[in-house]
Structure formats: C-alpha cells, structure tokens
N, C-alpha and C positions, 0 to 999 in steps of 0.2 A: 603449419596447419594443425589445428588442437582435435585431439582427437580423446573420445571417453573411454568409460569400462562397457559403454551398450555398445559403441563400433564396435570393439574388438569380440563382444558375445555374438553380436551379428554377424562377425568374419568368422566364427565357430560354427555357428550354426549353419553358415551356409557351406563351409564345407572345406572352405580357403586356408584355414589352421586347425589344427586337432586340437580336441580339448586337452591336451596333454601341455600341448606349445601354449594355451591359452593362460593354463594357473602359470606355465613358467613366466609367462612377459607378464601377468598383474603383477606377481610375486617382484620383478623385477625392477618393474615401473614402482611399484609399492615401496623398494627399499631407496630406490633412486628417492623419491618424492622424498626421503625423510633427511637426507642432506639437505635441501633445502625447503626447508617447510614454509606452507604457504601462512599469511595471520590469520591467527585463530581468535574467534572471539572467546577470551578465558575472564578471568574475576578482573584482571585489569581492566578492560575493556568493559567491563562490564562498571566497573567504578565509575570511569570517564565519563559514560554515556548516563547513568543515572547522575552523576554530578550533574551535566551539563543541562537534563531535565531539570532538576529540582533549579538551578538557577535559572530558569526562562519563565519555570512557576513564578520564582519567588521576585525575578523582575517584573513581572507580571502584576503580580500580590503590591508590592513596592511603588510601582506606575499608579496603579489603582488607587494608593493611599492620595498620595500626592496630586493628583485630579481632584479628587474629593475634598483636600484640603485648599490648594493650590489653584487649580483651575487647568485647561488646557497647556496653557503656555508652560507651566512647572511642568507637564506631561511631555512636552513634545524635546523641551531643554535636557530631561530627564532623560528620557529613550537616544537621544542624539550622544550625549555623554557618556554611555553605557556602549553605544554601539562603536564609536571612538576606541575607549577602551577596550574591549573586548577583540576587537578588529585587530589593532594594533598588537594586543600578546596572542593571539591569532597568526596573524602573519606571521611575528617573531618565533614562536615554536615552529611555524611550517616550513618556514626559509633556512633560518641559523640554526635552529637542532635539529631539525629535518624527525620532528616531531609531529608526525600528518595526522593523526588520529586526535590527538587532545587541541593540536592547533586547528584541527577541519570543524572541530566540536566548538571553540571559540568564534569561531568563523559564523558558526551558525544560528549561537547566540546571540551573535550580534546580529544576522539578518533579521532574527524574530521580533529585534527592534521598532522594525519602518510601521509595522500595523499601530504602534502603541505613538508613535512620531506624529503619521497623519491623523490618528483620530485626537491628538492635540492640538493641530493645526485647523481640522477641518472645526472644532468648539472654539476657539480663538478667534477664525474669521466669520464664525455662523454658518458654512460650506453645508449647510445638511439637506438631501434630496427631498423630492415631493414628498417622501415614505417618511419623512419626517426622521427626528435623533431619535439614536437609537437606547440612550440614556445611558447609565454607570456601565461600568466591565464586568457590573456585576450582575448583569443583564445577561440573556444569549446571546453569544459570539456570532449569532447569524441568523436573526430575527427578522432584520429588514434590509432594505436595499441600500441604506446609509453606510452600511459596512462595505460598501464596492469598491471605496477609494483603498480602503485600507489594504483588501485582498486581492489586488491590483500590484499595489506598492508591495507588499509580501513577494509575490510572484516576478516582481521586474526586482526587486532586490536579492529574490534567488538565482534567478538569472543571472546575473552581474556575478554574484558571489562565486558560483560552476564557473563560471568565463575563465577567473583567475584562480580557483581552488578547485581541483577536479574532486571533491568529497564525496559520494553519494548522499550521506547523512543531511546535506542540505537540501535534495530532495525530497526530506519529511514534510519540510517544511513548505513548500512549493507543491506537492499532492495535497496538503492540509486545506491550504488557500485556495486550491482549485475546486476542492472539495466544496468549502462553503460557496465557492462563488457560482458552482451547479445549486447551489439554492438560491442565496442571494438574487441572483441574475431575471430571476421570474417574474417579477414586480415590474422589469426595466424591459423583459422580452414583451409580457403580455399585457401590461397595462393591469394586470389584478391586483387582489388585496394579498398583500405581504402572508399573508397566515392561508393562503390556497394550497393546502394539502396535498389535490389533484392534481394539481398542475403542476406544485413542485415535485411531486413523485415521477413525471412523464419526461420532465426537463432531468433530471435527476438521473433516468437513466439512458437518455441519449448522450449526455455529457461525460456519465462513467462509463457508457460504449466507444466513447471518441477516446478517453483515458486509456480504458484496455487497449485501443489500435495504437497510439503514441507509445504508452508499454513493449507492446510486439516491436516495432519500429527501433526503437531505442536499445531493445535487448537484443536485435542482430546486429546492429553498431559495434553497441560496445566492445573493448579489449579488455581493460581491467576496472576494477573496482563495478557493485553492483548497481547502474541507476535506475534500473527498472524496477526495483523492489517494490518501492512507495508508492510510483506509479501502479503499479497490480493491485496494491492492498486497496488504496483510493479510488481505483477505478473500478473492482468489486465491489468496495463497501456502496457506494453510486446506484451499480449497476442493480448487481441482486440484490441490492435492498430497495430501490424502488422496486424489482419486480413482486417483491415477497412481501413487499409492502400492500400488496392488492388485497381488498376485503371481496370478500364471498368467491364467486367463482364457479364454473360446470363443472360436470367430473372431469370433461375433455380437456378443460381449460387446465386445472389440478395436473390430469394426467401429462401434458404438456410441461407443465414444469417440472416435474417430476424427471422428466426426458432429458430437459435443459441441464439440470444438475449432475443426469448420469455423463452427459457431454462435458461437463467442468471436469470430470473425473478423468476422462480419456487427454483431455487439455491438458490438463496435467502434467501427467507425461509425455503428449506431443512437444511442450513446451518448456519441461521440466522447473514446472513452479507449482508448489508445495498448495498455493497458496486457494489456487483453483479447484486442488481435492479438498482443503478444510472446507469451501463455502460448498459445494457441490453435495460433502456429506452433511452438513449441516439442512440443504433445501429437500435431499433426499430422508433423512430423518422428519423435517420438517411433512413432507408428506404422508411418509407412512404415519404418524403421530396424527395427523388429520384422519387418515383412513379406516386407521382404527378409531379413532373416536367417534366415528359412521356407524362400525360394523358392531361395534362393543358400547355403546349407546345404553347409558345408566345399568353397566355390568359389573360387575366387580371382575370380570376377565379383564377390563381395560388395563389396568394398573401391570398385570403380568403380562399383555400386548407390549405395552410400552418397554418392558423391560428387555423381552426378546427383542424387540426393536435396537434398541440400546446394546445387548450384547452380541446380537448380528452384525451393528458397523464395525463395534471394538474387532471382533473375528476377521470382518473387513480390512481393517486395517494393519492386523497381523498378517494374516495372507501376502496384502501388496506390500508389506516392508520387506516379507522373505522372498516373493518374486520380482521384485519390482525390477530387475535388471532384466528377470528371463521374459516380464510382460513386455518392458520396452522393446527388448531385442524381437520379439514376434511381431510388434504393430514396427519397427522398424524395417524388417524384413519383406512387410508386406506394401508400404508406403510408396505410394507414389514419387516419383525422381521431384515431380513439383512442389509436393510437399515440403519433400526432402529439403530443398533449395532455401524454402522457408522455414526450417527448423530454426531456432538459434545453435548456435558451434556448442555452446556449454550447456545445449540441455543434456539431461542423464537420466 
C-alpha cells in the first residue's frame, strides 16, 4: 500500500509520530529510494522524445509531399510502410532489449500513422462527408468534420497500441485526437456550419469535462507508468479554454470564474497535478488583468497594476513550493474519509 511524504506529515501533525521520528523515516525512506532509483526524465530521455517528435513532424512534412505529388493512394501506401516499419523496430527494442522508452516512442510513431493512412483512403475513394474535404495538410488539422474518420482511426489505433504496449506517451497522441474530435464533432452533433464558434466552444467544454472525469478514473487505476497526464493537459486545455474563451461577461459572471480557478488551485493538490495550478493561475491572473483594466482605465497605473499582479502570483508560487507538503497535510488532515477514498494513492 504506497504511501507519500504528505501521509507521513499528516501522521506528525496529528500527533501519531514526533517530528523527530518524522525527519528520521524521510531521511530513511530518502536513502532507501536512492538504491534503487526510480526513471528520471534526464538529456537521454529527453533526446528520445524530441527525436521521436521531429520524426512524426517530418513524416508528417514527407506524407504531405507525396499527396501533393502523388495523390491519396501514394499517401495512404506511404503511412502504412512507415507504420510497418516503425512498428516492427518498436516491438524489437521493447521485447529483445527490453528497451521500453525508445521502443514505446517507435510504437507511437507509428500510431500517428492511421490519421495520415485514412485521409489517403478516404481521397482515393471520394469518402468525404456533407462538410465537404477538407483540402491539403496544409490546411487546419480540424477545420471541418471530414477529419472524423481520421481522429476516430487515431484513437482506435491508440487503443490497440496501450492493449499491447503499456506506454503512456501513446496517450499524447489519443488526448490529441480526442481533442480535435471535441471540435470536429459539432458539425455531426448539431447540424451547423463547421466554423460555429459558439457551439463549438459549448461542445468543447463538456467534452473536456467528460476528459477531466476519464483523467480522475484512470489516475486512481493506475500502478505504474503515468496515463493520465495527457488526459489532464487535453481535458484542460477543452475545458478552460472554452470557458475563458467567453466574450464579455457581468462582474458576477468574471467573479465566478475567477472562483472556478481558485478551485483548479485547491484541485491541485487534492489531486496532486501540477497541471490544474498552471491553468487555475493563468484564469486567476487572467482576471485580475481584466480588473484592473476596469479600475485603471486609460491610467498609466495600469502597466504597474499589472506588474504587481505578476509579481503576486510569482510570490504565490514561491509560498506553495515551500509549503506545499505543510498545505497538503492541513487540507489532508481536515478531509473528509470520502474524499479521502477518492484521492489518487500517488497524489502528493
């Protein structure tokens, strides 16, 4: 049963171990952990993954030519050969050298194949929806509903891929395609015109509300390796960006969001993801920056509002890195058992 550095502050604080007992077992746990240390992401790691970027670009870039030149069919021959490939020294690093990172990263180069596969299939047979094609790659990735077949096939080829390769980093790519398909989908829900703003901001963030819940769900599962990550970033970026996406607005309505983001920040740490204070202070800066330019309206104070602004959250954020253990231990201490239940085991 995994246990963090905030239980054991909370067993101090409440009274169960002295803080004395408390440095000796971190201290202890601390030297323990360094026999066997868990992966770190270092410059290795860091290679792998920007390699394995720049190649999905440059297949990407590469597909693109060859449609242009070629037509579908060169596109679809093209992506299927690549994903072959790729697949195949994929496997073989993950299996016989038992090289999970560089081979989970081949693995997932080749998922990001299937979008580039069917949109050669779907020009080759004329498969293209009422919303009409969506024209070159050189177009936007999620302009109209024609892309639903592709972000479909993305999503059932990340599937497949997790089945057999437990990676997280394949679920970039399956939060990506979920992503657009929270827009895409609009067209096909409500019968409007593809470029409805409104409507895809409304769909937009019930679909990254249903993402953040799948998030929650996935991250008390899980044992090892993170899958929830992409999920959070995706189901954020959905969420509070349709909300923040709203034009005009009351004060109450402002004030309300303004609420919502102090809650990202509490989330936070109920949930221990990083991910929900970045967007939380972002909406919170986002408003005071509205506020003042209310109260400070053609001043030359605004520019130095703003700036206290600015150096308030940094302060902010100094604060909860130095307490961040003793804040969690307090909202832990005070938390409800049902809460509790629905923590994730690895938040901190």
């Amino acid at each position: 049963m995994p246990y963090s550095k905030t239980d054991l502050q909370a067993a101090s604080d409440a009274g169960i171990i002295s803080a004395g007992q408390l440095e000796t077992l971190l201290a202890f746990l601390q030297a323990r952990g360094t026999a066997s240390p868990s992966p770190k992401f270092d410059v290795v790691h860091m290679l792998w993954y920007a390699g394995a970027l720049i190649v999905i670009g440059a297949m990407g870039l590469f597909s693109t030519l060859a449609f242009s030149q070629m037509g579908g069919g060169a596109l679809t021959t093209t992506a299927l050969v690549y994903a072959v490939l790729f697949a195949s020294a994929g496997h073989y690093l993950w299996t016989a050298k038992n090289l999970r990172t560089p081979g989970g990263l081949l693995i997932a180069v080749a998922v990001s194949m299937a979008p580039l596969a069917v949109y050669g299939i779907q020009d080759t047979l004329g498969l293209w929806s009422q919303f009409g094609k969506p024209g070159t790659l050189h177009g936007p990735l999620w302009s109209k509903g024609s892309w639903l077949p592709m972000e479909l096939a993305t999503i059932a080829a990340s599937a497949l891929a997790l089945r057999f390769y437990r990676f997280p980093f394949i679920t970039f790519i399956m939060a990506g395609a979920l992503w657009c398909l929270s827009i895409d989908i609009v067209p096909w829900i409500t019968g409007s015109r593809p470029n409805d703003f409104e409507t895809a901001r409304i769909v937009s963030i019930w679909f990254g509300l249903a993402m953040l819940v799948t998030a929650v769900m996935v991250n008390t599962r899980q044992r090892s390796g993170d899958f929830a990550f992409w999920l959070y970033l995706f189901g954020m970026l959905a969420f509070w960006g349709g909300i923040s996406a709203t034009s005009g607005g009351t004060a109450l309505q402002k004030a309300l969001y303004c609420a919502m983001n102090v809650g990202f920040l509490f989330l936070a740490i109920f949930l221990g993801r990083r991910v929900f204070a970045v967007f939380g202070a972002l909406g919170i800066a986002m408003y005071l920056s509205d506020l003042a330019a209310a109260v400070f309206k053609d001043s030359l104070l605004f520019p130095f509002a703003l700036s206290l602004i600015g150096i308030a959250i940094i302060a902010f954020g100094l604060y909860y890195h130095r307490r961040q253990a003793a804040i969690a231990a307090w909202m832990d201490a005070r938390m409800p058992e049902m809460l509790k239940r629905l923590r994730p085991a690895n938040a901190a």
